[in-house]
C-alpha positions as CSV (number, residue, x, y, z in Angstrom):
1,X,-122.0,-60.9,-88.6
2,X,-124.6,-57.9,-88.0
3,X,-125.6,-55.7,-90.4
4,X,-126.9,-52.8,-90.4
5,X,-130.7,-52.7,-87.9
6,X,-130.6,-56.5,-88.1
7,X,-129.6,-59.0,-85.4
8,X,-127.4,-62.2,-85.4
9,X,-129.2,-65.3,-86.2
10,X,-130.1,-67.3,-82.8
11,X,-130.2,-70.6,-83.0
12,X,-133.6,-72.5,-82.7
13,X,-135.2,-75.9,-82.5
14,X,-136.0,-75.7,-86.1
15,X,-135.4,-78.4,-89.1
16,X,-132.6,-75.5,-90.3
17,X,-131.7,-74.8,-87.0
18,X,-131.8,-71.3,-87.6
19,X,-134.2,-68.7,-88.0
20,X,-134.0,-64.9,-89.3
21,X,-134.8,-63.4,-85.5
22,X,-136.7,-59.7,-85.5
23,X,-135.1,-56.6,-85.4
24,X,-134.6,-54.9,-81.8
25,X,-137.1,-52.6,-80.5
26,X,-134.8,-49.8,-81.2
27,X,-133.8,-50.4,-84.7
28,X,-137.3,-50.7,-86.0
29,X,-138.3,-47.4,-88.1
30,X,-141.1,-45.8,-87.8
31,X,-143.5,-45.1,-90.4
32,X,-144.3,-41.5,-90.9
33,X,-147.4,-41.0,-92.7
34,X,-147.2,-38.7,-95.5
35,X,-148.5,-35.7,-93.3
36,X,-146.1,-35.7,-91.3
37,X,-143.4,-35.3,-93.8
38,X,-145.1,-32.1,-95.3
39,X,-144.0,-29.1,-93.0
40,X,-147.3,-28.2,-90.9
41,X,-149.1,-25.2,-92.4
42,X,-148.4,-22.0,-91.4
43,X,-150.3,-20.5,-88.2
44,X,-152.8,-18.3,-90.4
45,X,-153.9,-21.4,-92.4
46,X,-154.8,-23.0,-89.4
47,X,-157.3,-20.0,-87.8
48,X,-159.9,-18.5,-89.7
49,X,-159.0,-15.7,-92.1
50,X,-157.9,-12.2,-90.6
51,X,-158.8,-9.0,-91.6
52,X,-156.1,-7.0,-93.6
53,X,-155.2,-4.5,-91.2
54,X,-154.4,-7.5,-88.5
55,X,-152.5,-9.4,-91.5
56,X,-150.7,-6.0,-91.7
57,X,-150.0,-5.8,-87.6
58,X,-149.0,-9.6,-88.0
59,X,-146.6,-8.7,-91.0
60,X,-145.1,-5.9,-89.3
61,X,-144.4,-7.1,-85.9
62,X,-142.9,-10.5,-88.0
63,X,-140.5,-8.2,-90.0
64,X,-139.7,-6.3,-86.4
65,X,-139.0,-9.5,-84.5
66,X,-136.8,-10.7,-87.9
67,X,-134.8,-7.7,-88.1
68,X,-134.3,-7.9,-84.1
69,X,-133.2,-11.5,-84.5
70,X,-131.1,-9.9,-87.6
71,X,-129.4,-7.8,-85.0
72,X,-128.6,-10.3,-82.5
73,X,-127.3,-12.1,-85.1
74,X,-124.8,-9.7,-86.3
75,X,-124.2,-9.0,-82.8
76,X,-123.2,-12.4,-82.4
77,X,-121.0,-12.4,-85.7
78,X,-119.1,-9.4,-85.0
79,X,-118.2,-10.9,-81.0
80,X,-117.3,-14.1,-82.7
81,X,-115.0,-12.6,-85.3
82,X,-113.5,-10.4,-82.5
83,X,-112.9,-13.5,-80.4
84,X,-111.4,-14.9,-82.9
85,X,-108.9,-11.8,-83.5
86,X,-108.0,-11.5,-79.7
87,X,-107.6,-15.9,-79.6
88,X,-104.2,-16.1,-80.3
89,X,-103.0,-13.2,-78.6
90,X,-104.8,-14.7,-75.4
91,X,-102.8,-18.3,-76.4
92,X,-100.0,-16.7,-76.5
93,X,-100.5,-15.3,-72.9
94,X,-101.6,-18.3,-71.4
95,X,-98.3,-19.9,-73.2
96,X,-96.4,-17.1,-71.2
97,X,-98.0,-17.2,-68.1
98,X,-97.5,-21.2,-68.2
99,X,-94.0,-20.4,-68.5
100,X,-93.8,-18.1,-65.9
101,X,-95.8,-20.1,-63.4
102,X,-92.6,-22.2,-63.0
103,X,-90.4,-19.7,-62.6
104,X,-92.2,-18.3,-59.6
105,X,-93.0,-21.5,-58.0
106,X,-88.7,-22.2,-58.3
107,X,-88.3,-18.5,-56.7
108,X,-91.2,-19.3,-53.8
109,X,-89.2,-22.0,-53.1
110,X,-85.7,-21.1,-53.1
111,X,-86.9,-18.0,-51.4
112,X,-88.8,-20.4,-48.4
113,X,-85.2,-22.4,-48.5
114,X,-83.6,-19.1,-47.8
115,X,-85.6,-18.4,-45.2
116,X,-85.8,-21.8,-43.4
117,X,-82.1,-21.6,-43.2
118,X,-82.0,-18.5,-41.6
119,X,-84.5,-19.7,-39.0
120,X,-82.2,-22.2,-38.3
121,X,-79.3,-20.1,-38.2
122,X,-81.2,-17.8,-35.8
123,X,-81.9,-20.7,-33.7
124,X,-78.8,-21.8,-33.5
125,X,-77.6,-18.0,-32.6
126,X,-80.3,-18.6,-29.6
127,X,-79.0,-21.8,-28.3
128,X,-75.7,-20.3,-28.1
129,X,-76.7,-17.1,-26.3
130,X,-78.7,-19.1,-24.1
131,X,-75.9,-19.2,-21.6
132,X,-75.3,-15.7,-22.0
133,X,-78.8,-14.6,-21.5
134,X,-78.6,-16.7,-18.2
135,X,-75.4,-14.9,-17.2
136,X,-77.2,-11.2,-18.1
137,X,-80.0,-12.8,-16.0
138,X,-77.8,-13.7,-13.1
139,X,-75.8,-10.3,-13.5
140,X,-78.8,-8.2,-13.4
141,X,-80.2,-9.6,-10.3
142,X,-76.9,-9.5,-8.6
143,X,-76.9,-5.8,-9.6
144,X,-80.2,-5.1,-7.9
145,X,-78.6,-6.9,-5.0
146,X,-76.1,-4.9,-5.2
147,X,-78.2,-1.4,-5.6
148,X,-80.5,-2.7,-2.6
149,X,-77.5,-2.9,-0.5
150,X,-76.1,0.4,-1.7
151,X,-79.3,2.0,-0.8
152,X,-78.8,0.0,2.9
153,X,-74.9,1.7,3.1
154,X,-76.4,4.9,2.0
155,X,-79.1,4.7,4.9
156,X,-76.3,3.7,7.3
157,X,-73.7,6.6,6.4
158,X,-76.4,9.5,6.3
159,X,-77.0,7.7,9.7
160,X,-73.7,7.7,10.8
161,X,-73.1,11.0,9.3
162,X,-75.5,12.4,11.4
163,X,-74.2,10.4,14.7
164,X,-70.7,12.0,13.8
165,X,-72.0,15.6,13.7
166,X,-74.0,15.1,16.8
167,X,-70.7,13.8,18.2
168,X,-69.0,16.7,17.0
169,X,-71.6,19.1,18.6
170,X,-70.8,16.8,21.4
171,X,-66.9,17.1,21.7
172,X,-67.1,20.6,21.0
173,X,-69.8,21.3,23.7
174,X,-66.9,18.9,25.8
175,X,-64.1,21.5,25.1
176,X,-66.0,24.3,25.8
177,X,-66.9,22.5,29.2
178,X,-63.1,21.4,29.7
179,X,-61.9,25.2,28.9
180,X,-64.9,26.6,31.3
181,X,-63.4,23.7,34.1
182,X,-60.1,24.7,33.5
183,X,-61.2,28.8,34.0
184,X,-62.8,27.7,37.4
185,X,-59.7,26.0,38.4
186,X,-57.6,28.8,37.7
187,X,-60.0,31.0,39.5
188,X,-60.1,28.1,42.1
189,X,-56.6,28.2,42.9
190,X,-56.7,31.8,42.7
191,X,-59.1,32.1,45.1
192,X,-57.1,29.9,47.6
């Protein structure tokens, strides 16, 4: 059984037959000096001494950046804390909203139903008023038929309208001429 950073015992050609076998390359610890443990000194240990006013600029812009980062910090506490508050009221949205979502998706798709019945039921109004439609069709072009040969008739009375008034002016233009030949055989026999 492994422990801890050790490895199982492999088998060797060995008078015990087995041997204690090295750790793996990623279990071994490193040695840290003692250096390293100590936190490295601070930056103005490691250059050479400053004058005070410059220790002064150093120290002040240090306590500005602090109190910025002191900010942000506070920032970031109070929008963490208001997160919080507004969590479970956003929860309890999301709870309601995933409640709702299939509700709508049940009215999309009765409402889709409904509407692919209709489509057939308009269809089906269609395939029965096909006939009719080719009835109206056949109507309508027996009506302009009929209207062309109207407007022929029409031609043909005004035509003959005219041909009976001419024939009119004719017989009456004949009566005058019979009346005229019967005065001028009255005068005729007269005259004998």
């Amino acid at each position: 059984m492994t422990e801890r950073h050790r490895a199982s015992r492999q088998y060797h050609d060995d008078p015990r037959g087995y041997r204690e076998a090295p750790p793996p390359p990623l279990a071994r610890t490193r040695l840290l000096s003692p250096r390293r443990l100590e936190a490295p000194p601070p930056p103005l240990a490691r250059t050479r001494l400053l004058s005070p006013r410059h220790l002064d600029e150093e120290l002040s812009s240090r306590r500005a950046e602090m109190r910025r980062i002191r900010g942000d910090n506070q920032r970031l506490a109070d929008e963490i804390v208001s997160l919080r508050q507004t969590m479970p009221r956003l929860k309890e949205d999301l709870q309601v909203s995933s409640q709702a979502v299939p509700k709508l998706r049940a009215e999309k798709e009765l409402e889709s139903r409904e509407l692919t019945q209709r489509n057939l039921k308009l269809e089906a109004e269609l395939r029965t008023l096909e006939p009719l439609r080719q009835d109206a069709l056949h109507l309508r072009s027996e009506a302009s038929k009929l209207q062309s040969l109207k407007q022929e008739l029409a031609a043909k009375v005004q035509g003959l309208s005219k041909e009976l008034e001419h024939q009119k002016s004719e017989s009456q233009k004949m009566t005058a001429m019979v009346a005229e030949r019967d005065a001028l055989c009255q005068e005729l026999l007269q005259a004998r």
